[in-house]
Backbone bond lengths (Angstrom), bond angles and torsions (degrees), N, CA, C in turn:
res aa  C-N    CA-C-N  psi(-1)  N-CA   C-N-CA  omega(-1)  CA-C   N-CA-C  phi
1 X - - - 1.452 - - 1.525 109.40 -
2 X 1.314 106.86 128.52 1.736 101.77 167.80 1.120 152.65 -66.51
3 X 1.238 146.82 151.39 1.688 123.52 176.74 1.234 127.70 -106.75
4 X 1.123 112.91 119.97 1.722 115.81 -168.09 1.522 119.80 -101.23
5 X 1.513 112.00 126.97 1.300 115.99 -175.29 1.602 119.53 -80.05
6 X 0.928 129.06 150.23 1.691 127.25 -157.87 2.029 100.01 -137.18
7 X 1.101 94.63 136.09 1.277 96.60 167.61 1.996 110.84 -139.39
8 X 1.651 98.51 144.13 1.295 92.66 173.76 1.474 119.40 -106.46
9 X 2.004 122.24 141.26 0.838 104.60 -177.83 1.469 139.20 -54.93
10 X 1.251 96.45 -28.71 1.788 134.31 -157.75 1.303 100.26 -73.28
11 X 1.306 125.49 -48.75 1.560 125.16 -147.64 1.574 94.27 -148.74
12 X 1.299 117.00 9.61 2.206 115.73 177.29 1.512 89.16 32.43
13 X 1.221 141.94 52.38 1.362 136.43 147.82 2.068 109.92 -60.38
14 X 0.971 120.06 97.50 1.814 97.52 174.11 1.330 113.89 -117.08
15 X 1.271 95.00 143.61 1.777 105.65 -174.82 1.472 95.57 -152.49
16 X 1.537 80.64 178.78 2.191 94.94 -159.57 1.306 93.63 -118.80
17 X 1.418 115.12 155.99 1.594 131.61 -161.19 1.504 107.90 -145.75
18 X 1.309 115.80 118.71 1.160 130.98 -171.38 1.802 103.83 -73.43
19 X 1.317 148.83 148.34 1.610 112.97 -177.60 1.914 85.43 178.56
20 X 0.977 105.88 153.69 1.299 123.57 -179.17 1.555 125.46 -73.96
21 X 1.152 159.64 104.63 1.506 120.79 -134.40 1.657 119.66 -85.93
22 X 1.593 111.23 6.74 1.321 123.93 175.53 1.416 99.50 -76.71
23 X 1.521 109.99 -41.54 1.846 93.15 175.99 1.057 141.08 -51.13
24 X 1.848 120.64 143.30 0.601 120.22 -170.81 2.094 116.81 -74.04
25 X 1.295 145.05 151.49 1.627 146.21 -130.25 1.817 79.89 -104.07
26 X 1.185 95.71 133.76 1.728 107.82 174.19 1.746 109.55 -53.02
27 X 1.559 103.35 141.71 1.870 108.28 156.91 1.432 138.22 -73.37
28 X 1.532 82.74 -38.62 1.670 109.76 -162.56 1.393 127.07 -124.10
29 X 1.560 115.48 124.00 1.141 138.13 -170.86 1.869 118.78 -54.61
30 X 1.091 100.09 92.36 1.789 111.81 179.71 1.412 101.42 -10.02
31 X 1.514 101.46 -70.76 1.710 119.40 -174.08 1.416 127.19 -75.10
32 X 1.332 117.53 -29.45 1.980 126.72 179.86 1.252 110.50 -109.73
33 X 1.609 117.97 -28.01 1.097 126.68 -175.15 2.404 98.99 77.52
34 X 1.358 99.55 20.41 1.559 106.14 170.21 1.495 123.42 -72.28
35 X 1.093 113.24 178.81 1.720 106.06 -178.21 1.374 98.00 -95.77
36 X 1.039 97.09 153.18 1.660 118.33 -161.97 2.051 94.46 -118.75
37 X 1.471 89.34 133.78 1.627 93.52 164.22 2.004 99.37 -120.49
38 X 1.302 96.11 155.88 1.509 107.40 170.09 1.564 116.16 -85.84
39 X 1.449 106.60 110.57 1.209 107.52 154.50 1.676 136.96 -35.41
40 X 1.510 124.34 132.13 1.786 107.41 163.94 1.515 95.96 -96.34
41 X 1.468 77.76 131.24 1.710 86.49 156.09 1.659 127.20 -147.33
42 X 1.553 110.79 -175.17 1.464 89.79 -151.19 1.390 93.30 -99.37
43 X 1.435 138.32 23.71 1.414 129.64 165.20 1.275 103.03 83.85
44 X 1.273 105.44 -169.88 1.318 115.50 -161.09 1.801 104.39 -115.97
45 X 1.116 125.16 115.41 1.829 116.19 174.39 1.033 111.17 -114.65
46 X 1.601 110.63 161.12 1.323 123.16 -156.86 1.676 104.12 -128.93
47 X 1.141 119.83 169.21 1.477 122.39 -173.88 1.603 107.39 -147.64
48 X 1.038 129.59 125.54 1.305 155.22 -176.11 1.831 96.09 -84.62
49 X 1.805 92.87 110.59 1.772 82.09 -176.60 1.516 83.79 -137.60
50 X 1.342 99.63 154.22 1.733 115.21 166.04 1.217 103.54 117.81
51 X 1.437 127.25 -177.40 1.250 130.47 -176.24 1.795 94.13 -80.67
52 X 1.344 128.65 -176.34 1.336 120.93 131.21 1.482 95.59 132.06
53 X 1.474 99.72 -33.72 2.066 112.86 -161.16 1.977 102.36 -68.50
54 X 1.623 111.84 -60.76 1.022 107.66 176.68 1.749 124.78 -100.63
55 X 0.665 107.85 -19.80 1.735 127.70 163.83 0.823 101.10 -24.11
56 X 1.325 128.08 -88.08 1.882 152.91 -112.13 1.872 98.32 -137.83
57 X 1.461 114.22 -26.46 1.147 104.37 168.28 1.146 123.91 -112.72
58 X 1.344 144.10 -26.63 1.147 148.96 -168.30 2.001 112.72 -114.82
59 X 1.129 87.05 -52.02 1.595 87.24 -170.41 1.858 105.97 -39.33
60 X 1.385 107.84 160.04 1.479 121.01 -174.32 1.787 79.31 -103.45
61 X 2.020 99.05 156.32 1.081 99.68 178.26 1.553 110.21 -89.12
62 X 0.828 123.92 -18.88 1.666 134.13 -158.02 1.712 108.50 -139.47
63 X 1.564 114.54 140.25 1.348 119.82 173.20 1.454 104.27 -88.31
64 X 1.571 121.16 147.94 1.446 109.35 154.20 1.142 130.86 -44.75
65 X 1.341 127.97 152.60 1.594 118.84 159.79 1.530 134.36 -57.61
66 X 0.947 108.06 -22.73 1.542 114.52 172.05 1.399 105.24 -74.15
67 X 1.187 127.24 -36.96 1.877 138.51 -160.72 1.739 89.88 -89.08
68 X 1.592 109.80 -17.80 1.151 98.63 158.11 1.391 166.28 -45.65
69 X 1.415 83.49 -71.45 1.662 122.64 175.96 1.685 99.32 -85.75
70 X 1.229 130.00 -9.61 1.698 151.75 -176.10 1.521 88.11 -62.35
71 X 1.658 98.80 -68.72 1.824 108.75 -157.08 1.467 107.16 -71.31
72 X 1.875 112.64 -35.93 1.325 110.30 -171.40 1.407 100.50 -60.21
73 X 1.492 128.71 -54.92 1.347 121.96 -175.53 1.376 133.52 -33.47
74 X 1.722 101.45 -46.94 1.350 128.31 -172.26 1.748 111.07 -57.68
75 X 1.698 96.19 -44.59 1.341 113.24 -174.70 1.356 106.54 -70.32
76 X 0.979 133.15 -36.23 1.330 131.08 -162.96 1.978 111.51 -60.92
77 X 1.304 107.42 143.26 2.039 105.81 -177.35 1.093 89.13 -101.72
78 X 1.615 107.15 138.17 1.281 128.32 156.99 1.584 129.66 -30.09
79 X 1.338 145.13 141.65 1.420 122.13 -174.66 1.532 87.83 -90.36
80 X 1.261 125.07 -56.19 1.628 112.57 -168.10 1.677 125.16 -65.47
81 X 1.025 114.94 -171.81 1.962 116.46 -173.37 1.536 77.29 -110.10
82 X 1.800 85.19 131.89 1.400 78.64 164.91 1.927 99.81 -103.15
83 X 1.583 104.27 -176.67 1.310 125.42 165.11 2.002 110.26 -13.62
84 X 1.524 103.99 -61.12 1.859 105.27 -159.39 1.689 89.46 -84.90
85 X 1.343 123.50 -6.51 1.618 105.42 167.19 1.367 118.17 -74.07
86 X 1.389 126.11 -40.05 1.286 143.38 171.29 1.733 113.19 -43.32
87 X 1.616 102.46 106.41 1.926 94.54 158.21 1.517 112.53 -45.42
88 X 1.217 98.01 160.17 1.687 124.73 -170.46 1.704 96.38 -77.91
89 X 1.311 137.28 129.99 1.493 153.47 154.96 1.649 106.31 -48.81
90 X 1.487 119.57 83.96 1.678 102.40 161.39 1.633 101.72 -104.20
91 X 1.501 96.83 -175.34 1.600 105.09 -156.23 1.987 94.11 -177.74
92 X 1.820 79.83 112.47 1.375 84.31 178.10 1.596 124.26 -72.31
93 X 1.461 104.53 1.84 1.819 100.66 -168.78 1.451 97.80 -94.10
94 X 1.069 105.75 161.34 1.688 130.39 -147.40 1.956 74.78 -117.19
95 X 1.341 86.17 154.77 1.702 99.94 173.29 1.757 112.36 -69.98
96 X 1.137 109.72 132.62 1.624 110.80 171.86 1.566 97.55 110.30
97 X 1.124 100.59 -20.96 2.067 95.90 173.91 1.587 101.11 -50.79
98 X 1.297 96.17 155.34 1.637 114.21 165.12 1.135 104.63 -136.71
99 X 1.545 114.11 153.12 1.246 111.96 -169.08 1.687 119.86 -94.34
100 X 0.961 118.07 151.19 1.371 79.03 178.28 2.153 113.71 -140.73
């Protein structure tokens, strides 16, 4: 069953209401006896913590072979330097130098 937040116009009294969800949403103010509007709210969420959730229940035991040899590839370092290993080329001569 859900819990519904209540607010009164009269007196902003708000409180939460335990309620069935076929029921029909309260009128009347606990404390003024004011009209009451229903709060939206975003409910209540929960979080799955500890080892145990995907581990032991969900995880697959084994990768394909293709998803295999996929990652080994991926992983693997280049033997050569590429381009962004290389310092930057400056050069004090101005265009039109000749060498001489």
């Amino acid at each position: 069953m859900p819990t519904y937040e209540y607010e009164c116009v009269s007196c902003h009294y708000t409180f939460e209401e335990f309620q069935n969800i076929n029921d029909k949403p309260l009128q009347k103010c606990p404390k003024c006896h004011g009209k009451l509007r229903r709060l939206i709210s975003g409910g209540a969420g929960f979080i799955f913590k500890g080892s145990g959730f995907y581990a032991t229940d969900y995880k697959k035991s084994q990768l394909p072979v293709a998803s295999e040899k996929k990652s080994k590839a991926l992983a693997k370092k280049p033997d050569a330097p590429t381009s962004i290993d290389k310092p930057p080329v400056t050069s004090s001569k101005k265009p039109g130098d000749v060498k001489k």
